[in-house]
C-alpha positions as CSV (number, residue, x, y, z in Angstrom):
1,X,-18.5,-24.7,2.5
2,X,-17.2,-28.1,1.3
3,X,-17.2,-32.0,2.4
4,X,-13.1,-32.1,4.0
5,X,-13.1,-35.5,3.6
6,X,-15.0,-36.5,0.1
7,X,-12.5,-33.6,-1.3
8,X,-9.4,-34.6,0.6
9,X,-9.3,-38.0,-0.4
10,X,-11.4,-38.6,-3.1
11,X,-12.2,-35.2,-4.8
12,X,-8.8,-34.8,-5.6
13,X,-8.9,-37.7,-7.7
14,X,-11.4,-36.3,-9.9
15,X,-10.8,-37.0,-13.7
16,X,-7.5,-38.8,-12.8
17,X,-6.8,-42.0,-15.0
18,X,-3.8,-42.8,-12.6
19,X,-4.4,-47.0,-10.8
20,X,-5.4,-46.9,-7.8
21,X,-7.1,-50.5,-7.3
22,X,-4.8,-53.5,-8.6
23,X,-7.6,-57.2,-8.7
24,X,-7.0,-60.3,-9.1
25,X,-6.2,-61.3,-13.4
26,X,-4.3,-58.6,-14.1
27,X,-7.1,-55.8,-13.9
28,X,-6.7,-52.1,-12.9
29,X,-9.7,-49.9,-11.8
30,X,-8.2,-46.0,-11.8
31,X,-9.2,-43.5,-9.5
32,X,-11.5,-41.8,-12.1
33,X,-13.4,-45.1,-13.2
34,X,-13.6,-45.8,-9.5
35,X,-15.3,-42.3,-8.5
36,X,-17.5,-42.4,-11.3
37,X,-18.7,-46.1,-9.4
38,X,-19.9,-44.3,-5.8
39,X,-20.8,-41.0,-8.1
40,X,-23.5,-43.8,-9.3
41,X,-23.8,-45.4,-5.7
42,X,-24.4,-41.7,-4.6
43,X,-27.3,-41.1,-6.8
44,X,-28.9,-44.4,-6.2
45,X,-29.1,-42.9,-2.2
46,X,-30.6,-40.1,-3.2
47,X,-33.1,-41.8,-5.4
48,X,-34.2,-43.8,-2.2
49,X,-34.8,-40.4,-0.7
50,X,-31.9,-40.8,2.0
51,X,-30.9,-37.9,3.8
52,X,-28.1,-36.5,5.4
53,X,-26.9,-37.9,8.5
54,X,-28.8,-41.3,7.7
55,X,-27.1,-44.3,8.3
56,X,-26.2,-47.0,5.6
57,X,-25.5,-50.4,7.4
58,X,-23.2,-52.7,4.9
59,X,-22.5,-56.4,5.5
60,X,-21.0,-57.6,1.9
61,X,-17.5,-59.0,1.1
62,X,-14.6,-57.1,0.5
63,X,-14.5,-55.7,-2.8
64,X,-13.9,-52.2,-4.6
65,X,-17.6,-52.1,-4.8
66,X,-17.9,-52.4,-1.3
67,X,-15.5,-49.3,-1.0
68,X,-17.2,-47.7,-3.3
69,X,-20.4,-47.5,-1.4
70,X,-17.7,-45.8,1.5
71,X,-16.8,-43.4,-0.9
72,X,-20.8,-42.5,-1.8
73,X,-21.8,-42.3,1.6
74,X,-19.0,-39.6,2.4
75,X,-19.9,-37.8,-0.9
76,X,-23.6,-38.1,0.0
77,X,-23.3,-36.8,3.8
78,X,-24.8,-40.1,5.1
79,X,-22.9,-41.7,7.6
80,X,-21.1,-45.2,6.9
81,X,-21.7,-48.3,9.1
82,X,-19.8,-51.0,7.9
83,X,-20.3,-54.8,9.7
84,X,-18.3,-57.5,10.2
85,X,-18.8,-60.2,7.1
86,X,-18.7,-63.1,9.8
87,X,-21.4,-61.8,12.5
88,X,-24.5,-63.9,12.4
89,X,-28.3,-62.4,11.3
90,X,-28.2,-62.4,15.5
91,X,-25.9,-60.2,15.9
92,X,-26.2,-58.2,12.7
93,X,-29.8,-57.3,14.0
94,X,-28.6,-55.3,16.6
95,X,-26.1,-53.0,14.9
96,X,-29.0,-52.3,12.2
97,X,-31.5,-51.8,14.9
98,X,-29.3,-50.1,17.1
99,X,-28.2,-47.2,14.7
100,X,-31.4,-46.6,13.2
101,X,-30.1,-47.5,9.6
102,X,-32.6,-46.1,6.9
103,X,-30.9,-48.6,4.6
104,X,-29.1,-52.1,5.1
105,X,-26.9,-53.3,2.1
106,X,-26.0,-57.2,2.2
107,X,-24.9,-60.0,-0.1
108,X,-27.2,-61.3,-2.2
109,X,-26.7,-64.7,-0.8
110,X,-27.5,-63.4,2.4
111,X,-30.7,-61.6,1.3
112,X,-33.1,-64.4,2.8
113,X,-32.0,-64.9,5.9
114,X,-31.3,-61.1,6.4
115,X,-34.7,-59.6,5.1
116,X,-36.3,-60.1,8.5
117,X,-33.0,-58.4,10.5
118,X,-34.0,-55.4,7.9
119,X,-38.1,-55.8,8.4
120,X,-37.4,-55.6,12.3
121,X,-35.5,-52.4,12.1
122,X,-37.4,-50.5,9.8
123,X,-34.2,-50.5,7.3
124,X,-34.8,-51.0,3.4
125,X,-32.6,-53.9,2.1
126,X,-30.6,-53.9,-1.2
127,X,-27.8,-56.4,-1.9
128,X,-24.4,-56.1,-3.8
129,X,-21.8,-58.6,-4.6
130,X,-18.3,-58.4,-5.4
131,X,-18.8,-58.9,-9.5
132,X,-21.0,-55.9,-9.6
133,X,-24.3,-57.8,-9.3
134,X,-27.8,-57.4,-7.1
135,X,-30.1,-55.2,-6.6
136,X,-28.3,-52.0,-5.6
137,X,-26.0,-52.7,-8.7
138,X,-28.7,-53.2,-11.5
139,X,-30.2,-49.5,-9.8
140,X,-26.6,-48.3,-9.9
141,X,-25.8,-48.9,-13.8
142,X,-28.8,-46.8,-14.6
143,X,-27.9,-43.7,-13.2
144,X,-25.5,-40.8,-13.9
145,X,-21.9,-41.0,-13.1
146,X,-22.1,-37.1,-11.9
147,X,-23.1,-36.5,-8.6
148,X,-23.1,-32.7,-6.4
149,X,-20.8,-33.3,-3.6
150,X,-23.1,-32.5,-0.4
151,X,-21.6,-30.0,1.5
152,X,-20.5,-31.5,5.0
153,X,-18.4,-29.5,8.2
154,X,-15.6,-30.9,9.6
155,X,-17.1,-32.1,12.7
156,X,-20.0,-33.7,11.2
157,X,-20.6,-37.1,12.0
158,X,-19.2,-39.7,8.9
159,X,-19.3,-43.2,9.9
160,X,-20.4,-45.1,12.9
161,X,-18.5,-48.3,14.1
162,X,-19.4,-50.3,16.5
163,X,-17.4,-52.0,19.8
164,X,-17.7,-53.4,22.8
165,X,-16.8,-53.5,27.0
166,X,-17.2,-56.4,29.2
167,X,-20.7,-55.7,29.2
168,X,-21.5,-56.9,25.9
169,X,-23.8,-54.1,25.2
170,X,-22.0,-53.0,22.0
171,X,-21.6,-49.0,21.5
172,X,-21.7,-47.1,18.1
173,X,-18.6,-44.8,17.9
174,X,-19.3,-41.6,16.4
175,X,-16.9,-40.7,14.1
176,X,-16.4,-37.2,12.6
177,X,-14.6,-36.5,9.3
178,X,-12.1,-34.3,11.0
179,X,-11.3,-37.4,13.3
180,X,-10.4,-39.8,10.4
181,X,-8.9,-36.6,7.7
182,X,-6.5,-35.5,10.6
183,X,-5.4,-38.8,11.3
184,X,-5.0,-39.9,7.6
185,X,-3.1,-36.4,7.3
186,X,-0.6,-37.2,10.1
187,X,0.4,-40.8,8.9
188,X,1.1,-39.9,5.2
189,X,3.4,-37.2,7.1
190,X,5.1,-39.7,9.2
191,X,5.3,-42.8,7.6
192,X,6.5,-41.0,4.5
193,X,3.7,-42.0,1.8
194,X,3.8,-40.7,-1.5
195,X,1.6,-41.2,-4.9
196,X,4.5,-43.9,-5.8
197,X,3.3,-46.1,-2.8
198,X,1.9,-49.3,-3.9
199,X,-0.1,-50.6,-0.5
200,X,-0.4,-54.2,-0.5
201,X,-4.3,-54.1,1.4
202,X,-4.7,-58.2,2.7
203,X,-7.1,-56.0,5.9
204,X,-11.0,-56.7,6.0
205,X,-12.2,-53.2,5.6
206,X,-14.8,-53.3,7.8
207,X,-13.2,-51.8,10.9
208,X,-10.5,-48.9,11.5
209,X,-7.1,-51.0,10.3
210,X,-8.3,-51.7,6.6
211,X,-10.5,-48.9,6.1
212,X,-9.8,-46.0,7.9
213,X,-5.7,-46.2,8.5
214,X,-4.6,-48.3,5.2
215,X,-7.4,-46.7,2.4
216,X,-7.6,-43.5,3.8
217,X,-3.4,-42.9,4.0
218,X,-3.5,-44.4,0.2
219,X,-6.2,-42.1,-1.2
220,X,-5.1,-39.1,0.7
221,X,-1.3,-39.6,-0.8
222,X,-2.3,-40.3,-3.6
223,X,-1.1,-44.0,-4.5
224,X,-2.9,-47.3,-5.1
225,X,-3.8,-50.9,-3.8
226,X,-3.0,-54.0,-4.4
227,X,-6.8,-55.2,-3.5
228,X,-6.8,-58.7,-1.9
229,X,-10.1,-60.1,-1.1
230,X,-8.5,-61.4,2.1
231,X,-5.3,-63.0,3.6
232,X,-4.5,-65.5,1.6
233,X,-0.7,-66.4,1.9
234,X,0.0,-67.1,-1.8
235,X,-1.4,-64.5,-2.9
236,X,0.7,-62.3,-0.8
237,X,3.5,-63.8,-1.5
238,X,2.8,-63.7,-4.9
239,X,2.0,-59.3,-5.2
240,X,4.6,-58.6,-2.8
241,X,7.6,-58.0,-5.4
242,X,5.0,-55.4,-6.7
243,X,4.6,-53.3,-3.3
244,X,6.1,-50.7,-1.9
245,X,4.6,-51.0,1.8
246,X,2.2,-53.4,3.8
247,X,-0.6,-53.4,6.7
248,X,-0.7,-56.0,8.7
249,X,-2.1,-57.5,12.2
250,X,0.5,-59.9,13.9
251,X,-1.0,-63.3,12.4
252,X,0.0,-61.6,8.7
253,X,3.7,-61.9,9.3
254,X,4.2,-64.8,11.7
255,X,2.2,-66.4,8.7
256,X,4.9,-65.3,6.6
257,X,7.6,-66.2,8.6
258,X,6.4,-70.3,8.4
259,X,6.9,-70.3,4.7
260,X,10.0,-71.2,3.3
261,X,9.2,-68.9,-0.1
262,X,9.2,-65.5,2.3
263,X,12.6,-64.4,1.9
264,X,14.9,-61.2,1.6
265,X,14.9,-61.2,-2.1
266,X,11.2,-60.8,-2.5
267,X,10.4,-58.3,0.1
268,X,13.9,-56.2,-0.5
269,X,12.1,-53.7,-2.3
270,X,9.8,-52.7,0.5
271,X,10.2,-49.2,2.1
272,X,7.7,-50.0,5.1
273,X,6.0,-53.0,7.2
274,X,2.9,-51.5,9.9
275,X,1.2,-53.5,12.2
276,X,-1.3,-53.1,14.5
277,X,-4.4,-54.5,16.0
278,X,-2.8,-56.5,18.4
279,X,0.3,-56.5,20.1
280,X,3.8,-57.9,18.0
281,X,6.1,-59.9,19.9
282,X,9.5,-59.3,20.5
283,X,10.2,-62.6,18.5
284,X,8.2,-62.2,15.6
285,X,10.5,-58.5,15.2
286,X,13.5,-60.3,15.0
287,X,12.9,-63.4,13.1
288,X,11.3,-60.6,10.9
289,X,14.3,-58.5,10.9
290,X,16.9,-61.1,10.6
291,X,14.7,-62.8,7.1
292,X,13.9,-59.8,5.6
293,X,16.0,-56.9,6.8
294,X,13.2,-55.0,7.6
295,X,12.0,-53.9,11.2
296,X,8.0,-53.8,11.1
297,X,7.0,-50.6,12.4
298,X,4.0,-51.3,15.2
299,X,1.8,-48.4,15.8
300,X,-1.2,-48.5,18.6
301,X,-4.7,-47.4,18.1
302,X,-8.3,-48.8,18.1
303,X,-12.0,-48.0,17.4
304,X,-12.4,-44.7,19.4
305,X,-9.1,-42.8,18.5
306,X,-7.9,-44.3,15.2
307,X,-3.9,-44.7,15.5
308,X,-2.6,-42.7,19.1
309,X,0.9,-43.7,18.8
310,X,3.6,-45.3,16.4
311,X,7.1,-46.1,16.6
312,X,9.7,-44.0,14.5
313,X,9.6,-43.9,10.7
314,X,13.3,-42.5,10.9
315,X,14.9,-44.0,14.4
316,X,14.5,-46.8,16.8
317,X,12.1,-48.7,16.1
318,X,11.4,-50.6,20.0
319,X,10.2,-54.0,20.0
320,X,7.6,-54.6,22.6
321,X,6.6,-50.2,22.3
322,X,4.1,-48.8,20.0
323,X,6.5,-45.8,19.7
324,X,5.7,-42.1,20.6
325,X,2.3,-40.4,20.7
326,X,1.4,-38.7,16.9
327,X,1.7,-35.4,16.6
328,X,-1.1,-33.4,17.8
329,X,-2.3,-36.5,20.1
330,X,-1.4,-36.4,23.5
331,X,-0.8,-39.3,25.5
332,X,-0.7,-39.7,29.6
333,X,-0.7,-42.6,32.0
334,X,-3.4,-42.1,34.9
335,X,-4.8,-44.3,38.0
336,X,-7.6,-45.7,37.1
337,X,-9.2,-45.1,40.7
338,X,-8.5,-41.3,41.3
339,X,-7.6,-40.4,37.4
340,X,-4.0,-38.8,38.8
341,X,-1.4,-38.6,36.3
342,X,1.3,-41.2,37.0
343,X,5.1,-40.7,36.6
344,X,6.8,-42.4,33.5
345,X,8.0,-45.8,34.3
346,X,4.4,-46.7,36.2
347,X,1.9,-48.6,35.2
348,X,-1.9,-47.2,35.0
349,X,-4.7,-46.3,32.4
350,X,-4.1,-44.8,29.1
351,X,-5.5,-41.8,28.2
352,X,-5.6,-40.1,24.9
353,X,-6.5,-36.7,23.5
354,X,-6.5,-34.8,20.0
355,X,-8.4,-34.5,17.1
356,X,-8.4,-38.0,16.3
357,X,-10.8,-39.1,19.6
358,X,-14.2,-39.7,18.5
359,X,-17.2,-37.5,19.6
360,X,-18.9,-40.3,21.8
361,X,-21.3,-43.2,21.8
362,X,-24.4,-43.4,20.1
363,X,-27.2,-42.9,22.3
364,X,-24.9,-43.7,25.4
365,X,-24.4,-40.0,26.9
366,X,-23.7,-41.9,30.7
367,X,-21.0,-44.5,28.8
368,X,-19.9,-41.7,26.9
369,X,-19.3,-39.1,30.1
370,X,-17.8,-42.5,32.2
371,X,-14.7,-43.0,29.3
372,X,-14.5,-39.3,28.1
373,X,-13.6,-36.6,30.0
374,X,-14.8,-33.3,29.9
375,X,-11.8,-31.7,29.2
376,X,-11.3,-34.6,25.6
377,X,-9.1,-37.3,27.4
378,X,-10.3,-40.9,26.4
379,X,-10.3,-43.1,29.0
380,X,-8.6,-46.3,27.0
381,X,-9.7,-49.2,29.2
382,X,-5.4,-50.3,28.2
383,X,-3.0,-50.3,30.7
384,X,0.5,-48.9,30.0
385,X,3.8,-47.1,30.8
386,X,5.8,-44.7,29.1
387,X,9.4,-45.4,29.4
388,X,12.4,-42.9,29.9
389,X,13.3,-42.4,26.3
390,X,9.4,-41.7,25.8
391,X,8.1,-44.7,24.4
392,X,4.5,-46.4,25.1
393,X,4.6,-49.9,26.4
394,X,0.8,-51.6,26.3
395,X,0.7,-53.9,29.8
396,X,-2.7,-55.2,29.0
397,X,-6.5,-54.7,29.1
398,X,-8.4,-53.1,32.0
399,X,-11.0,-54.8,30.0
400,X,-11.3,-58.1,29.6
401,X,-11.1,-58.4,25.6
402,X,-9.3,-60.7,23.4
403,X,-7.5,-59.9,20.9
404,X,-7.3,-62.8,18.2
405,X,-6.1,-62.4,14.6
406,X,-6.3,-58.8,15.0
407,X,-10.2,-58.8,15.9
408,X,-11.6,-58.2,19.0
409,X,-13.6,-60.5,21.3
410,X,-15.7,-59.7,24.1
411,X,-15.6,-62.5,26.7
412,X,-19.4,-61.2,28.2
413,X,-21.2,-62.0,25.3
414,X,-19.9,-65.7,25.0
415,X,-20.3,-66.4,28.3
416,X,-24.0,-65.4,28.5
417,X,-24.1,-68.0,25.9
418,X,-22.2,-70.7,27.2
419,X,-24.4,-69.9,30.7
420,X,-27.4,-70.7,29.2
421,X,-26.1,-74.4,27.9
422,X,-27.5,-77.5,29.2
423,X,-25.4,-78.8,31.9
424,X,-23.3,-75.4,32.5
425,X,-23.7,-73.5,36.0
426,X,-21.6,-70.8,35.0
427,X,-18.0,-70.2,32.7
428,X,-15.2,-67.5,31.9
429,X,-13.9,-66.8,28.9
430,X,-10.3,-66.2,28.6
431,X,-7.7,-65.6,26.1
432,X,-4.3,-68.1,25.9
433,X,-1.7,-67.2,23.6
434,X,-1.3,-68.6,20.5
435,X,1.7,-68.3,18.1
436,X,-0.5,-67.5,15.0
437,X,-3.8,-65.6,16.3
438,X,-1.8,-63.8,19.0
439,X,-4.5,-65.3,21.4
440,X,-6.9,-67.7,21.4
441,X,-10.5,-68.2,22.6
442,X,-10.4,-70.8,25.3
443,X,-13.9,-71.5,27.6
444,X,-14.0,-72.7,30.8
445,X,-16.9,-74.5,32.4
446,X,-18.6,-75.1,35.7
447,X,-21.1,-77.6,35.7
448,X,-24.2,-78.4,37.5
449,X,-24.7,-80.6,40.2
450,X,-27.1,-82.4,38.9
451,X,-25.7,-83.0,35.2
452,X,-22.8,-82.9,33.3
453,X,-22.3,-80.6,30.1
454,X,-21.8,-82.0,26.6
455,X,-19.3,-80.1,25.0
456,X,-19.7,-81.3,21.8
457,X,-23.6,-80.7,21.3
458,X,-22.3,-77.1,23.4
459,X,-19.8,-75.9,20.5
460,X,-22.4,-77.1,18.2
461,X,-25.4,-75.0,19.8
462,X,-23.4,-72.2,20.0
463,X,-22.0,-71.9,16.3
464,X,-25.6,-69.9,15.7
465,X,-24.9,-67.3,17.4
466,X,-21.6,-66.5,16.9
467,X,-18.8,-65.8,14.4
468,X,-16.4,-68.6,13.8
469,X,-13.5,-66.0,15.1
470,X,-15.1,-65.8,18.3
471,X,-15.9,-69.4,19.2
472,X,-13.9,-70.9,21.3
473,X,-11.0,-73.4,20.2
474,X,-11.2,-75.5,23.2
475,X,-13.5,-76.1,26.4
476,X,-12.6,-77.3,29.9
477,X,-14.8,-78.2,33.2
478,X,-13.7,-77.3,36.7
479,X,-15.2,-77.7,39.8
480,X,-15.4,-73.8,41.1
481,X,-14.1,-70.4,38.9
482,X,-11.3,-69.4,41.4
483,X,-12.4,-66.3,42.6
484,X,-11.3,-63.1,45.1
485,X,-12.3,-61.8,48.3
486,X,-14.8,-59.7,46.6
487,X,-16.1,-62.7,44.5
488,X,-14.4,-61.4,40.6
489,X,-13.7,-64.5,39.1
490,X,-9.8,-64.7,39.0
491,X,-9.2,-64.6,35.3
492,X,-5.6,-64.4,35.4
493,X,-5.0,-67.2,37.4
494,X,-7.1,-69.6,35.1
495,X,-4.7,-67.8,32.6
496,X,-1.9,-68.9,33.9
497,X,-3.4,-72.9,35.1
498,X,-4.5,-73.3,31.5
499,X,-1.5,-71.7,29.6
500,X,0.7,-74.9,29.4
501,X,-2.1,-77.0,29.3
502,X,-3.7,-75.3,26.1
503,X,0.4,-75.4,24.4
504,X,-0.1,-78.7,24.3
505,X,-3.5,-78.8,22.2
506,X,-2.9,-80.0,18.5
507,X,-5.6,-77.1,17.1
């Protein structure tokens, strides 16, 4: 027996001096010096007496120490939980709760406020920083840089992220290691990467984009990183002459299509643009292609499935498509009411099945039978068509999430917020685009009869609850949420009322 994805993308690396992280200053870590890091991390879990099939929750910046503790958790057989760095101690306390994390690793700035989210959930807290320093890493530099691989099957369950529906009740995806290996094995295939691949990573690795699609395809071919801490537009203009490819979401190149220094000469030497996360307009493709040369590939994927579908290394590449269905995944277009498959050319839910759909929701064995099949489709919640060449065009959301920056947002859980403000009867959260996020968060208010809402001291109330991404970027009062016969608030009308109104907000 063996652990498929420890020795698959990391193993292999094993006494290897070759780069594979590129910091900030001119520093290298290699592959070796790197695995001897999470051999350390790995020992430091067993020391606290975790076991297999623990969780570890981690909420701490991006930073090869913070993919390091990835790496130790696969090596260790625990099973990696990795939170968003902007979610509040409110909402952090429910992912640690939720999964049953034996241990919660944070910032050390964030210790305080964080120790009771850890007390409540019977977790034990450490902290780590990106230089190397708290609590976790003073244990670490103590212990041995050997560690036993546990052995691990395929099917096992390796990391748990967590999403969302229209409910707001957030679900832990179970993820196997077959579900991330096979999908890390198909893209290296298809998208052509090699050991000479230099991946400049600007992705938060805290969901599937930055951790699970860009590190995983790196480590399993074999290249290296240029490691960003973030986006930061001068630094990625600035590492760029040095890459070979880039991952992006949309916001990543419409970013670098508004500055003048962006040009064909520094990104000539690129084999390959991805993006993902949210759909790529037609526009941004060919003010992309006519700058640079280069048509971004755009692939489509999420949470439960890692990436379904992606548009042709070698061939068209289809503005407005996210390509064909990867090999091995199987793609079909169903009504959402009876489940029948459609023709191509309709429109109806998308399905997916193959090795890369999860194994269900934690603890959710009615959500998880309601969106996964018994015979392994996925029941997407996206609406789509394939057209008569074969290609998968995304129509939009069964459910009602945002997509801005590449994160999602879950209108539910603002609302039930914004419901409970002084002066607000009820509201609807809806998305608007927006020619950098892709869409933005826009909140829309009914008020009582007997008092009038403040929207200032409302924005206000609401940044504790809530990540900044989430917040909405403007508020509006109406008189009555326009609503159908069946009395669903009518979200695409107050799309469509507050589209040109919100074009004309200076935000």
């Amino acid at each position: 027996m063996a652990n498929p994805l420890y020795d698959n993308l990391f193993g292999r690396h094993a006494g290897q001096a070759t780069p594979f992280l590129y910091l900030s200053h001119g520093k290298t870590i290699s592959h070796e010096t790197f695995l001897r890091m999470a051999a350390r991390y790995a020992n430091v879990f067993a020391k606290m007496g975790l076991s297999i099939g623990d969780r570890v929750a981690v909420q701490i910046d991006k930073s090869p120490q913070a993919l390091a503790v990835y790496a130790a958790s696969v090596q260790s057989g625990l099973v990696y939980l990795p939170l968003n760095t902007a979610y509040t101690p409110k909402e952090v306390s429910y992912f640690v709760e939720n999964s049953g994390a034996s241990l919660f690793i944070c910032q050390e700035s964030k210790g305080n406020e964080l120790h009771t989210v850890a007390l409540n959930a019977g977790a034990k807290l450490e902290t780590l920083n990106a230089d190397d320093t708290g609590t976790f890493a003073a244990q670490a530099k103590i212990m041995s840089a050997d560690y036993d691989t546990v052995d691990r099957d395929a099917e096992d369950l390796v990391a748990l992220l967590y999403t969302s529906g229209t409910t707001g009740r957030s679900k832990g995806t179970m993820l196997s290691q077959n579900n991330l290996l096979s999908n890390a094995q198909t893209l290296v295939d298809i998208w052509k990467f090699s050991a000479g691949d230099v991946l400049l990573h600007a992705l938060p690795i805290f969901h599937t984009h930055g951790l699970f699609v860009a590190t995983n395809v790196t480590l399993l071919a074999g290249g290296s990183m240029i490691f960003i801490p973030k986006f930061d537009l001068d630094a990625v203009i600035d590492n760029i002459s040095s890459a070979t490819t880039m991952m992006g979401v949309p916001t990543f190149y419409t970013r670098l299509l508004n500055d003048s220094r962006f040009t064909k000469e520094i990104a000539q030497h690129m084999r390959l643009f991805v993006s993902g996360s949210a759909p790529l307009l037609a526009e941004t493709h060919l003010k992309f292609e006519a700058r640079t040369g280069h048509r971004i590939l755009e692939r489509y994927g999420m949470t439960e499935t890692n990436m379904n579908t992606s548009n042709p290394f070698e061939g068209e590449r289809r503005a407005g498509t996210v390509g064909f269905p990867l090999p091995g995944v199987e793609i079909k277009i169903t009504d959402s009411k009876t489940g029948k498959k459609l023709v191509d050319g309709e429109i109806g839910e998308i399905e997916v099945r193959g090795p890369n759909v999860f194994k269900g929701y934690w603890q959710m064995p009615e959500k998880t039978a309601e969106e996964l099949r018994i015979d392994g489709f996925f029941i997407t919640g996206d609406l789509g068509r394939i057209d008569t060449d074969g290609y998968l065009h995304i129509s939009g959301r069964n459910k009602d999430v945002i997509i801005s920056g590449g994160y999602n947002i879950y209108p539910k859980e603002i609302e039930l917020l914004l419901d409970a403000q002084p002066g607000v009867m009820e509201s609807a959260i809806i998305g608007l685009p927006h020619k950098d996020l892709g869409e933005a968060v826009v909140g829309i208010l009914v008020q009582n009869n007997d008092s009038s809402p403040d929207l200032v001291q409302i924005a206000r109330n609401i940044t504790e609850s809530l990540a900044k991404y989430k917040q909405p970027r403007k508020l509006f009062v109406i008189n009555e949420l326009p609503r159908n016969t069946m009395g669903k608030v009518q979200k695409n009308r107050l799309r469509e009322d507050y589209q040109t109104v919100f074009k004309n907000i200076d935000d």
